[in-house]
C-alpha positions as CSV (number, residue, x, y, z in Angstrom):
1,X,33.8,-65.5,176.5
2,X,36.0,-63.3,174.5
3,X,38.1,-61.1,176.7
4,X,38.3,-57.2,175.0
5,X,41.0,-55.0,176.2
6,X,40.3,-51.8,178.0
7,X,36.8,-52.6,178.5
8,X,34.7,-53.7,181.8
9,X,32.0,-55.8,180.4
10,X,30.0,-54.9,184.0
11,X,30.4,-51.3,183.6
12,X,29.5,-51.4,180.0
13,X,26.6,-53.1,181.1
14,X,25.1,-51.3,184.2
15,X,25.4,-47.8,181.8
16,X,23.2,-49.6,179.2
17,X,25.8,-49.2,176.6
18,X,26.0,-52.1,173.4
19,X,28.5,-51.5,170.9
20,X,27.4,-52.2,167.5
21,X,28.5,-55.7,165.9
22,X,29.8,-54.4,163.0
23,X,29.9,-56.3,159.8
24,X,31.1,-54.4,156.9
25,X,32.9,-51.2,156.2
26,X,33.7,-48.3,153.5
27,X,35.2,-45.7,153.6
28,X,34.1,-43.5,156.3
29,X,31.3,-45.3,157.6
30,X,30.4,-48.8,159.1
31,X,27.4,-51.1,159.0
32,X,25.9,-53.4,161.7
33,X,24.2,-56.8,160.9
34,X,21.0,-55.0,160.2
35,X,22.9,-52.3,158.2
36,X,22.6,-49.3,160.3
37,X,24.9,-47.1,159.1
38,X,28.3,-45.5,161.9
39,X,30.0,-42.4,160.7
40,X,33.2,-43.5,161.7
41,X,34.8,-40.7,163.4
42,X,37.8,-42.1,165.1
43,X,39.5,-44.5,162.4
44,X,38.1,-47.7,164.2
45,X,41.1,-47.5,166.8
46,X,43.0,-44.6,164.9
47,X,44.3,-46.8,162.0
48,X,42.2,-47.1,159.2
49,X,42.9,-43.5,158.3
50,X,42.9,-44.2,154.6
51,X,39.4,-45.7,155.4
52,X,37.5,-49.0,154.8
53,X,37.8,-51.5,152.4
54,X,40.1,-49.8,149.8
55,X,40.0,-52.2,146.8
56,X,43.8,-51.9,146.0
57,X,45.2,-52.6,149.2
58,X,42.6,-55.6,149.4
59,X,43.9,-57.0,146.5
60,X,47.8,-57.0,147.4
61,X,46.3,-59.0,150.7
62,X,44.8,-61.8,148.4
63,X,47.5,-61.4,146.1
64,X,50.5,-61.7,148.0
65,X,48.2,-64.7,150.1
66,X,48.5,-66.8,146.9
67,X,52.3,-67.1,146.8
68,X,53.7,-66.7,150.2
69,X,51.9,-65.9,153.6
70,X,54.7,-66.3,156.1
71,X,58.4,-65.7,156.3
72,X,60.4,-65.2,159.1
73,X,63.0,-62.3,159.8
74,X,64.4,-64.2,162.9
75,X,67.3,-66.7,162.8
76,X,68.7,-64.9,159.3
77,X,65.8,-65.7,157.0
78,X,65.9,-64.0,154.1
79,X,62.6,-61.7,154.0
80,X,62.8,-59.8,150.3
81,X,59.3,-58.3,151.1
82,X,60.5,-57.3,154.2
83,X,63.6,-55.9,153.0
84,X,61.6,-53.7,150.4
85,X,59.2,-52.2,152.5
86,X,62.4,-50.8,155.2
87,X,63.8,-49.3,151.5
88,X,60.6,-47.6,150.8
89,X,59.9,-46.7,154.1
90,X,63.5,-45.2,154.9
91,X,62.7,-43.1,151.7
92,X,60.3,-40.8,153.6
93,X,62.6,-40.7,156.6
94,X,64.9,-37.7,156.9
95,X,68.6,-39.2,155.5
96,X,70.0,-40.2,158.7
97,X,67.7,-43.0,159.5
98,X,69.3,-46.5,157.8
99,X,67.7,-49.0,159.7
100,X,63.7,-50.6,160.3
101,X,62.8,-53.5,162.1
102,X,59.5,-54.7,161.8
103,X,57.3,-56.0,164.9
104,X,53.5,-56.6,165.1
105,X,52.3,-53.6,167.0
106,X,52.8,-50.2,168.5
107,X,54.2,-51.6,172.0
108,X,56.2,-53.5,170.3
109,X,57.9,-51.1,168.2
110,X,58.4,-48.9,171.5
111,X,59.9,-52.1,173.5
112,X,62.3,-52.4,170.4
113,X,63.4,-48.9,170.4
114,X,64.3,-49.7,174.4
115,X,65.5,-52.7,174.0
116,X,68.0,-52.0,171.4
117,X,68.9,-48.7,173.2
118,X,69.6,-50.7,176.8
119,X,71.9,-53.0,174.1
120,X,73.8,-50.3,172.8
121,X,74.5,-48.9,176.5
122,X,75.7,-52.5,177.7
123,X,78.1,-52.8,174.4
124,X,79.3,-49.0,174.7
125,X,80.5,-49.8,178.2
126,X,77.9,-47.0,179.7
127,X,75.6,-49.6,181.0
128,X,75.3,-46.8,183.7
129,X,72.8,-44.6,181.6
130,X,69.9,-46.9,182.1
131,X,67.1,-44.3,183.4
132,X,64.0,-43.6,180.9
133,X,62.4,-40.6,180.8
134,X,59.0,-40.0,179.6
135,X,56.5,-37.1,179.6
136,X,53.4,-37.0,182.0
137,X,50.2,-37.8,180.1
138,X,52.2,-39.5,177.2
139,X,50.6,-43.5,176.1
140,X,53.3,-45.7,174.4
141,X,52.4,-49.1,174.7
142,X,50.5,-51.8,177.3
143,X,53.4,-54.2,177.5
144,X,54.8,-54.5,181.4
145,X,57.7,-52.0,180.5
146,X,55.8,-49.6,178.5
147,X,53.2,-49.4,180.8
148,X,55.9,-48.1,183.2
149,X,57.2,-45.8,180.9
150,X,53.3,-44.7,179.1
151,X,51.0,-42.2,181.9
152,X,50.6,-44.3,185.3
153,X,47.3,-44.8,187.6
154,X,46.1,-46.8,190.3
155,X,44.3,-49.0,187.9
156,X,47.2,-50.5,186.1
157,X,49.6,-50.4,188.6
158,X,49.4,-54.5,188.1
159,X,50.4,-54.4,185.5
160,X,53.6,-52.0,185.4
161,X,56.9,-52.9,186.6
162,X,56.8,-50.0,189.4
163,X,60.1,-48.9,189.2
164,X,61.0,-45.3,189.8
165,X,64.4,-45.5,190.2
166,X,65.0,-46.5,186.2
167,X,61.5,-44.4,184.7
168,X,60.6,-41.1,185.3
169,X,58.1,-38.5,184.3
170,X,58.5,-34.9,183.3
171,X,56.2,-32.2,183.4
172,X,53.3,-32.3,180.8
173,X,52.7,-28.6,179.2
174,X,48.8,-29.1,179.5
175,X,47.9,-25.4,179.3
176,X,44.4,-25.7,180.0
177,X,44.9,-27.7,183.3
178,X,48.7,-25.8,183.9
179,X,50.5,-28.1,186.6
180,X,51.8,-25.1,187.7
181,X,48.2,-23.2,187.9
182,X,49.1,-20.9,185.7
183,X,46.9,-18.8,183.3
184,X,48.1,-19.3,179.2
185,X,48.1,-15.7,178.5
186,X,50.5,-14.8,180.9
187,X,52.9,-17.7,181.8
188,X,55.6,-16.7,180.0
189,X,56.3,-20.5,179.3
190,X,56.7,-21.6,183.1
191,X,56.5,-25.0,182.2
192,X,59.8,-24.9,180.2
193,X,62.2,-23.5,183.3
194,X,60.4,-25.8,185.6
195,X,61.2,-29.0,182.6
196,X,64.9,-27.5,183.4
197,X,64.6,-28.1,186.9
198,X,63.5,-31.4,186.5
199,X,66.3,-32.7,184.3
200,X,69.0,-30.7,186.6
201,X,67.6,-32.9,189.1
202,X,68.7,-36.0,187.1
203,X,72.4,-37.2,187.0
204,X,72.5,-36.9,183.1
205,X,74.6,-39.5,183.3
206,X,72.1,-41.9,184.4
207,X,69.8,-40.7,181.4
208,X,69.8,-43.7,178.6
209,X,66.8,-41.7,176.6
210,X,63.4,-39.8,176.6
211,X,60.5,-40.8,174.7
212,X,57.7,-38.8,173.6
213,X,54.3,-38.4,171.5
214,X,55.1,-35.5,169.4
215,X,51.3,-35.2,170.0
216,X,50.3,-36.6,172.9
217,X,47.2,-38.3,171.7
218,X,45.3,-38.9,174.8
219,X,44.0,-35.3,175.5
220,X,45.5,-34.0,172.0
221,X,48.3,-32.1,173.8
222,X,51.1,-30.7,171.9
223,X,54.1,-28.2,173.0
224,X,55.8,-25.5,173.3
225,X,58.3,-25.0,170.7
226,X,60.9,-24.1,174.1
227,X,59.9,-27.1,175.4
228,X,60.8,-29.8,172.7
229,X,64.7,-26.9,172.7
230,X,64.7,-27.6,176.3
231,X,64.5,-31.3,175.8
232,X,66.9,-31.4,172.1
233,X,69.4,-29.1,174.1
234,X,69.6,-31.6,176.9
235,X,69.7,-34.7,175.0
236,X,72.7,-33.3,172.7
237,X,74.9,-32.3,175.7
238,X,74.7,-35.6,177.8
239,X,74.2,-38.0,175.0
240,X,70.6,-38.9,175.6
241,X,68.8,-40.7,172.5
242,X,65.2,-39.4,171.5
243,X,62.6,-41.8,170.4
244,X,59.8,-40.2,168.5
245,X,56.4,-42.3,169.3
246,X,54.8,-41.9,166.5
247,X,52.3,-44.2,166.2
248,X,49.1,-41.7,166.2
249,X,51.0,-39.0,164.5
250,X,52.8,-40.7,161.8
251,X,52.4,-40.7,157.8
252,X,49.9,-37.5,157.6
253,X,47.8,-37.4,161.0
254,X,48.9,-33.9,161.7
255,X,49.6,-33.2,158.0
256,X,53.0,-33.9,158.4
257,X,54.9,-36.9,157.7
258,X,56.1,-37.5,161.1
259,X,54.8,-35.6,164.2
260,X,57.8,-34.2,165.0
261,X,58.3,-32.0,162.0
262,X,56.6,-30.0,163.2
263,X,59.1,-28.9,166.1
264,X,62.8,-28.2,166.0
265,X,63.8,-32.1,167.2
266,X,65.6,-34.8,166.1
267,X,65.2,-37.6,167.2
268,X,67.3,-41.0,166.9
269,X,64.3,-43.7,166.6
270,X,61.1,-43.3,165.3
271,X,58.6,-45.6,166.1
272,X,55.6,-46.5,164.4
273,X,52.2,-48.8,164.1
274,X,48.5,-48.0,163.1
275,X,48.5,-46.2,160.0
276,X,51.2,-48.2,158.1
277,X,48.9,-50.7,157.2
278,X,45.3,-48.7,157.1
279,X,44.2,-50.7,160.5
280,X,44.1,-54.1,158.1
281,X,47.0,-56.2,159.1
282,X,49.2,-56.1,162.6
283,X,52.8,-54.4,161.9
284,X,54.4,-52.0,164.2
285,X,58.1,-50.7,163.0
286,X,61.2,-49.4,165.2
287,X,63.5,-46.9,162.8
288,X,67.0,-46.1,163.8
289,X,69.1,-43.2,163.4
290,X,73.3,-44.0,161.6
291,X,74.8,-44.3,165.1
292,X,72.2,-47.2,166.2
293,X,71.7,-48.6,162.9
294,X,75.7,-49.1,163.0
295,X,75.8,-50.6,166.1
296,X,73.3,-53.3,165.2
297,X,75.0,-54.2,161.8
298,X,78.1,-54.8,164.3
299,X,76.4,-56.9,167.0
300,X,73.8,-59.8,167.6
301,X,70.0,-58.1,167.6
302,X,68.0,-59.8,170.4
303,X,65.1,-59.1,169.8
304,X,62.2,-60.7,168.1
305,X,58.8,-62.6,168.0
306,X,57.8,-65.7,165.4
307,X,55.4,-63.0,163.7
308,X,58.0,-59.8,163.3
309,X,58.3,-58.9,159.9
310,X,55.0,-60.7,158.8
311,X,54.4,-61.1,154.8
312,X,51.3,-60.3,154.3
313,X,51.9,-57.2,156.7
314,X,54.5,-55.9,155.0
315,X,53.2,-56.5,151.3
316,X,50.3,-54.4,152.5
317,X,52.3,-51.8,154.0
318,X,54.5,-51.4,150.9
319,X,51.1,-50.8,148.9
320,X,49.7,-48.4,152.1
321,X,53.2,-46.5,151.5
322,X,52.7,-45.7,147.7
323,X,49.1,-44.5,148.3
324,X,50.4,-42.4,150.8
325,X,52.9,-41.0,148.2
326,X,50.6,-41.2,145.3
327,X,48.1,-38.4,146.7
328,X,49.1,-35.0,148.9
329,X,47.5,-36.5,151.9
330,X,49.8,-34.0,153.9
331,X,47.5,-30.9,152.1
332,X,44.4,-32.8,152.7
333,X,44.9,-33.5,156.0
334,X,45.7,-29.8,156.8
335,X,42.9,-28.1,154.6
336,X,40.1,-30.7,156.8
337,X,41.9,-30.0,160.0
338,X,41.6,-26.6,159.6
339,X,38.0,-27.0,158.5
340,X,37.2,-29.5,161.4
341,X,38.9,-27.1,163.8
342,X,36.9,-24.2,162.5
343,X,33.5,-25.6,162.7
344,X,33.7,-27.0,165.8
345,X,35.1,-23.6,167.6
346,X,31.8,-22.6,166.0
347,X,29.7,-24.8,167.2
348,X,30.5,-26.0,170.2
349,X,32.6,-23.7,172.6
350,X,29.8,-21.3,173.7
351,X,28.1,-25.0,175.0
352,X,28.0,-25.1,178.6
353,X,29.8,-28.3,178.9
354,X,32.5,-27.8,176.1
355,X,35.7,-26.6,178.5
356,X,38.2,-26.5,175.6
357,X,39.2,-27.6,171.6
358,X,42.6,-28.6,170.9
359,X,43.3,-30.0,167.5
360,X,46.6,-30.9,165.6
361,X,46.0,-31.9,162.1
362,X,42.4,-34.1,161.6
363,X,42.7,-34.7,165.4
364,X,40.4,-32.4,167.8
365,X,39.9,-33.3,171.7
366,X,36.7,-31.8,172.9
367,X,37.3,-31.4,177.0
368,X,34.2,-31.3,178.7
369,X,33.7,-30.2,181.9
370,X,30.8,-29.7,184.5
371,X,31.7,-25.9,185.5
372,X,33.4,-23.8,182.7
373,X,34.7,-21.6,185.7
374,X,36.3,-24.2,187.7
375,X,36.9,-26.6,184.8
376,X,35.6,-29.2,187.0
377,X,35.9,-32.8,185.2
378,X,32.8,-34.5,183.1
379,X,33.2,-37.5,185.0
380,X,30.3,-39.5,183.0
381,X,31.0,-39.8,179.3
382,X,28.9,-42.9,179.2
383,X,25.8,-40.8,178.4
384,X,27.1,-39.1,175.6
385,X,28.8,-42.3,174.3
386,X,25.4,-44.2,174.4
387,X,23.3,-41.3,173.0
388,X,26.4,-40.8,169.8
389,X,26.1,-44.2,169.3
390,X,22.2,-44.5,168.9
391,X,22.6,-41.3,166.4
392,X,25.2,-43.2,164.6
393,X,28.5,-41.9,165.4
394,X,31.4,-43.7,166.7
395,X,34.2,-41.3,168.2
396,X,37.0,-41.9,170.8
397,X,36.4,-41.1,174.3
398,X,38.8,-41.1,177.2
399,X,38.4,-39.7,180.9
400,X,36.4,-36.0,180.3
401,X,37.3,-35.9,176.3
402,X,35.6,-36.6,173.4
403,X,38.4,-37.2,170.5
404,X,37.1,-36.9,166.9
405,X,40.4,-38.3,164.6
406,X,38.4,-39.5,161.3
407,X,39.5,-41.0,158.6
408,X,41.8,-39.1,155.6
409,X,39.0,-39.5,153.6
410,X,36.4,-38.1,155.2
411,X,34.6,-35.0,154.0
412,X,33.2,-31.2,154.8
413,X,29.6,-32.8,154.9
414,X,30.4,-35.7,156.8
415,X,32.4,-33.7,159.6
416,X,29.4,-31.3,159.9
417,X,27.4,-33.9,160.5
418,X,29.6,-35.2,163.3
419,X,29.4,-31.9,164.8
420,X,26.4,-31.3,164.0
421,X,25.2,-34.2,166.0
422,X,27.3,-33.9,169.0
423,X,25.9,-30.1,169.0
424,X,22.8,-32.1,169.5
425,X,23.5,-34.2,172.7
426,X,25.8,-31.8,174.4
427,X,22.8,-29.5,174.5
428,X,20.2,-31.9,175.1
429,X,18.4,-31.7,178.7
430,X,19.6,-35.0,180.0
431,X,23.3,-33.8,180.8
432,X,22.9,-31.1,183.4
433,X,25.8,-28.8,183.3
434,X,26.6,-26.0,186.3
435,X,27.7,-23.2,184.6
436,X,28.9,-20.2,186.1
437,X,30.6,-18.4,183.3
């Protein structure tokens, strides 16, 4: 039996819901083994954003597979394809990043960024500053420590090292569901004094770094421009690094190049994953600012996994790279969110069930709720997963949201026809809504 990550087989099951075997892709849509045709609206797992089977990037697979498949970057191997890609790839950074080390995922580039950090404290003699802040609601990574650090819940407590004396969580700006039970139109940005608080609480000179999603992309929450001051403002006085997750956000999702451009931050790492290699080949990279990048060039980095710096990988995320720089994905991304954002506030907000729309680039959370009043939770997705996926649609749902974060590629008719069908079940009879508004 194969075992599938964040998936109960039983529960699947009992809700009647089959996921389609899928056998070939292109561009935007997928095709099962009898050729029924998925719009794929969430980039597989939000990584093929330059869609399916793109013939170039195929071909510097089978190319590079010809001459060399594997070589190490552990132990001091020599990796010139490695090597390349961190030049190409620092080129896009802003100038004080000088260093990349590739890993195989997303976690993995988070635990790097930690890792290395927790290094420089020991070296630097400050080994005191070991505390890890994160932001409520943020998701960086399913590995023991970054499940700690990522949002926590009963249900992975197991798998989390349960330490609250090293990680802790600050206050998530969710405006629709205010922590502080506030309305938006009036709370004068409550949630930034009370992030303050939070941090006077701290001795800053326990505080090793924070980590954040510049977007959080669970729930497609983003923040105040006082918050991410708040945070830069605190981080500059006591010497706190900032690692940038950007993972979801990274090379265009927001139509920026990096999430966090579009705040006043900067950060010292930058993590990424996903979108480096179009969803084709595992590779996750960790990016450091001068002042960390100096401080491995002076000491023994360890770190590392048999697979870290992969060939293939890297080939094909030096080829991802220049497609990314060959077309103004940045403008295309923008022009579709808009349009995407647009036509859904259309379409869906006067539904009964549709609580809110938050979007950031090609990436809009639908919330749904059971009372628009209350905002009471849609606690039962599975009937709108089930009924998407008999129309053909394959989106990305998490507690009460629906996230719709499609390919680059996509276009105006193919959106609208995601909406349109959504429209469709949201309204349909078999998901009784109270509505009180």
């Amino acid at each position: 039996m194969l075992l599938q990550g964040w998936s109960n087989k039983q529960d699947l099951s009992t809700k009647g819901i089959t996921f389609p075997d899928i056998q070939f892709a292109d561009d935007c849509v997928l095709y099962d083994g009898n050729m029924k045709k998925y719009i794929d609206g969430k980039s597989q797992m939000m990584n093929a954003n330059f869609g399916h089977n793109v013939s170039q990037l195929v071909e510097v697979i089978c190319d590079q597979a010809s001459t060399l498949c594997y070589q190490p970057t552990m132990d001091s191997h020599m990796n010139s394809i490695a090597e390349n890609y961190s030049k190409q790839l620092l080129s896009i950074c802003p100038n004080y990043f000088k260093s990349v080390y590739c890993s195989l995922s997303g976690t993995s580039a988070n635990e790097v960024a930690v890792q290395v950090i927790s290094h420089y404290r020991e070296v630097s003699k400050s080994s005191h500053k070991n505390k890890v802040l994160s932001i409520t609601g943020c998701y960086h990574g399913c590995s023991t420590v970054m499940s700690e650090i990522s949002e926590n819940s009963y249900e992975n407590k197991p798998y989390r090292v349960n330490d609250n004396e090293k990680y802790g969580k600050l206050i998530q700006p969710y405006c629709y569901r205010c922590p502080l039970e506030l309305e938006f139109e009036s709370c004068e940005k409550e949630c930034c004094v009370q992030l303050q608080r939070q941090l006077d609480m701290y001795d800053p000179k326990t505080i090793s770094m924070i980590i954040l999603e510049p977007v959080q992309g669970a729930g497609v929450i983003t923040y105040p421009n006082e918050y991410i001051d708040v945070l830069s403002n605190y981080a500059e006085a006591f010497d706190i690094f900032i690692v940038s997750d950007e993972v979801v956000t990274g090379m265009g999702r927001v139509g920026k190049d990096f999430g966090f451009e579009l705040y006043d931050l900067k950060p010292n790492v930058i993590t990424m994953s996903k979108t480096i290699t179009n969803g084709m080949l595992p590779l996750g990279v960790t990016i450091f600012d001068n002042r960390l990048s100096e401080f491995i060039s002076k000491n023994e980095l360890m770190t590392g996994s048999t697979q870290d710096g992969n060939t293939l990988s890297c080939k094909l995320a030096t080829a991802v790279l220049e497609h990314y720089r060959q077309f103004p994905w940045k403008n295309i991304v923008k022009e579709k969110g808009i349009y995407l954002f647009t036509r859904a506030n259309e379409m869906l907000s006067d539904i009964n069930s549709v609580g809110d729309l938050r979007c950031a680039g090609l990436l809009l959370c639908i919330e749904l709720v059971n009372d628009k009043a209350t905002k009471e939770r849609y606690d039962d997705l599975a009937r709108v997963k089930k009924s998407l996926l008999e129309q053909g649609v394959s989106l990305f749902y998490e507690r009460n949201w629906i996230t719709i974060i499609p390919p680059f590629t996509i276009g105006e008719d193919m959106i609208l026809e995601i909406l349109t069908k959504v429209k469709h079940v949201l309204e349909r009879d078999s998901i009784e809504v109270k509505y009180n508004g």
